[in-house]
C-alpha positions, 0 to 999 in steps of 0.5 A: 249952460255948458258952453262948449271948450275949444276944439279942433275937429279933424274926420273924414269918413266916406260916403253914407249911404243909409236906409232900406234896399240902398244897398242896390245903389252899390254899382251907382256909387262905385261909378262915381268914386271911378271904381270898376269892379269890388272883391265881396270879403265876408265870413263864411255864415254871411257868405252862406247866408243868400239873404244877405250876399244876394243883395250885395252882389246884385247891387254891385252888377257888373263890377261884382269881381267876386267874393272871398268868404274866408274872414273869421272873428280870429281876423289873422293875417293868413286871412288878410294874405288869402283875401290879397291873393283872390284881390289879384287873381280878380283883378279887382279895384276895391275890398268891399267888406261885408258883415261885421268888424271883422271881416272889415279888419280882415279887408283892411289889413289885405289892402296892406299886404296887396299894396306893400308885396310882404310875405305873410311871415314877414308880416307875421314876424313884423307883428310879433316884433312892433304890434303892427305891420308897415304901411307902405307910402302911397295908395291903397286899394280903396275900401268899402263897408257894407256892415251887418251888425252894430258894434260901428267899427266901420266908420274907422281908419284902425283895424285889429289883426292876429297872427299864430302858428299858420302864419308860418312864422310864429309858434304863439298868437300875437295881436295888434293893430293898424292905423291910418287914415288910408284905412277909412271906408271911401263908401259905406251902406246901411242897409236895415234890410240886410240886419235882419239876418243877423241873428238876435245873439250877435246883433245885441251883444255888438248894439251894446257895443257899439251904444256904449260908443255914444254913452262914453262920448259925453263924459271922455276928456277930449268930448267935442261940441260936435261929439256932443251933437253926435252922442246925444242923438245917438242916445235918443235914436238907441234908447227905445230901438235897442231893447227891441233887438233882445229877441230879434226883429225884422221890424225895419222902423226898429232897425233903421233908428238903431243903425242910424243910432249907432253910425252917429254914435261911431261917427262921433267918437273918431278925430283923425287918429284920436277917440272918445273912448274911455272907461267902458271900453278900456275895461271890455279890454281887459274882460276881453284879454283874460277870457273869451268873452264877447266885448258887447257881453262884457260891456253889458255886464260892467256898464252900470257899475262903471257909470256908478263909480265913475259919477261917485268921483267926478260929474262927468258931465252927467246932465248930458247923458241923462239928457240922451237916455231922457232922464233926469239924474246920474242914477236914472242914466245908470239905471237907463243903461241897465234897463237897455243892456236888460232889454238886449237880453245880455247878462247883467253879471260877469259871474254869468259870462265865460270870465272867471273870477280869478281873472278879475285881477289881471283884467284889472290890471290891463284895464288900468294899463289900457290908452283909452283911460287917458280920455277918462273926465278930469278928476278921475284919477282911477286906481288899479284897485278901485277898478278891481273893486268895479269888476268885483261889483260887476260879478255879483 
């Protein structure tokens, strides 16, 4: 039996709403948050893309004050400073973010900058200078996330941001990030109807992401009975959806268990400001710092390997994955990961991705480096090398 260890479980997200055509409770819910009127930020392919917007902006009705379609996957703070300006010129209440993290990143760090009055070079600067920008005291225009994709960075109080040359302050790109718990979606939705629209490619390299959530949640250190709960169902829900996603699908049922599966997955991996994630995600870290590859794509890759290596030296409570992905050892859940990453249609070795293998090493490296290995389980003291020799695996 593993009984559970004690425990303190601090999380408070927003209000839920899931399931097919629920986007058209958008204006239903804003009235009873007391919000008046919601600024649409999305990218420009979601923006451009009426099946998707349509519904957003009709389910808001009367307090739809308009829509910024200016977010990028580069998520810059000259985006942030863009999405502030059309918040004011609307006068809207709220950021409702809609499509993937970025354009919820991008809404987060606007509530930022529209309640702190910096200048976006002064921002910038401050980004450069201490790896995120101040959070004033006080209240922050509230944030609302209709998600599109799967990798689950909706239901979080962090967000990534970047600045560069356009800034105006900077002559190279710095990254870094935000935290609060001011930052977490007060409402979120999700709508299966609107993942239809998201093409096949995008969709599975973020299920990836956003699977792996679940999967490092039952070995990290700091694993709850509540994670737990959370993981274990996420699993069952992701491990026949997902390989389903490979090639697309607009089949609902299909698409309902795997947003269900990764929303439980991303509820259960925050803990106020803490995190379940760990070795996975720490190497999609590295893999994503020396290269331009997708973190989904990334992970895909080095997953199993890191699974193989991480139960060669610790149990990492292996049952309870197994458990989830309905197998019954450590070497069917490594397998089980590989056949659901398969499935996607990602690829199966870093050598068929943008990292190069001279990359291995500084992606190594970082991984080591990176906070998130803190929550590896007890007894896996890894080393740089070994985690060199997992990226090595991962290659070929």
């Amino acid at each position: 039996m593993d009984t559970p260890s004690p425990f303190r479980f601090d999380y408070h997200p927003g209000t839920i709403r899931f399931g097919a055509g629920t986007v058209d409770t958008l204006a239903e819910e804003l009235t009873t948050q007391g919000i008046d009127s919601a600024l649409v930020c999305c990218g420009e392919s979601v923006g451009a893309t009426p099946e998707v917007r349509d519904p957003v902006e009709a389910g808001l009705g009367d307090r739809h004050a308009g829509t910024f379609a200016g977010t990028s996957a580069r998520k810059t703070l000259s985006e942030a400073a863009a999405a502030r300006d059309r918040f004011r010129e609307t006068d809207a209440d709220a950021f409702l973010a809609l499509g993937g993290g970025s354009a919820l990143d991008v809404a987060k760090a606007a509530a930022v900058l529209t309640a702190s009055e910096q200048s976006l070079s002064d921002a910038a600067r401050a980004l450069a200078d201490t790896g995120t920008i101040p959070i004033p005291d006080g209240d922050l225009p509230p944030l609302l996330a209709v998600p599109t994709t799967l990798a689950g960075a909706d239901l979080s109080q962090m967000a990534g941001i970047t600045a560069g040359p356009e800034s105006g302050a900077l002559d190279e790109r710095v990254a870094g990030g935000l935290s609060d718990r001011r930052l977490m979606p007060i409402g979120l939705w999700y709508d299966p109807e609107l993942f239809v629209h998201t093409p096949a490619g995008i969709l599975a390299a973020s299920a990836m992401n956003g699977f792996d959530k679940a999967v490092e949640t039952t070995y990290a250190a700091n694993a709850t009975a509540v994670t737990d709960a959370t993981a274990i169902h996420a699993l069952r829900l992701c491990r026949e959806s997902l390989p389903e996603l490979g090639g697309g699908t607009d089949d609902i049922d299909v698409l309902s268990d795997a947003v269900a599966g990764i929303m439980l997955a991303q509820y259960g991996i925050s803990n106020g400001g803490e995190s379940t994630l760990s070795l996975i995600h720490a190497f999609g870290h590295g893999l994503t710092a020396v290269s331009s590859v997708q973190q989904g794509a990334a992970h895909g890759a080095v997953a199993p390997h890191a699974l193989s290596y991480l139960f060669s030296a610790v149990d990492g409570r292996r049952d309870l994955l197994a458990e989830g992905l309905g197998v019954d050892s450590a070497d069917g859940a490594v397998e089980a990961v590989a056949e659901i990453r398969d499935g996607l249609g990602l690829p199966s070795r870093l050598a068929d991705t943008a990292v190069e293998e001279s990359a291995l090493d500084r992606a190594a490296e970082i991984t080591y480096e990176d906070g998130l290995m803190a929550n590896a389980p007890p007894g896996l003291d890894a080393t740089e090398t070994e985690l060199r020799d997992v990226l090595e695996a991962a290659w070929d």
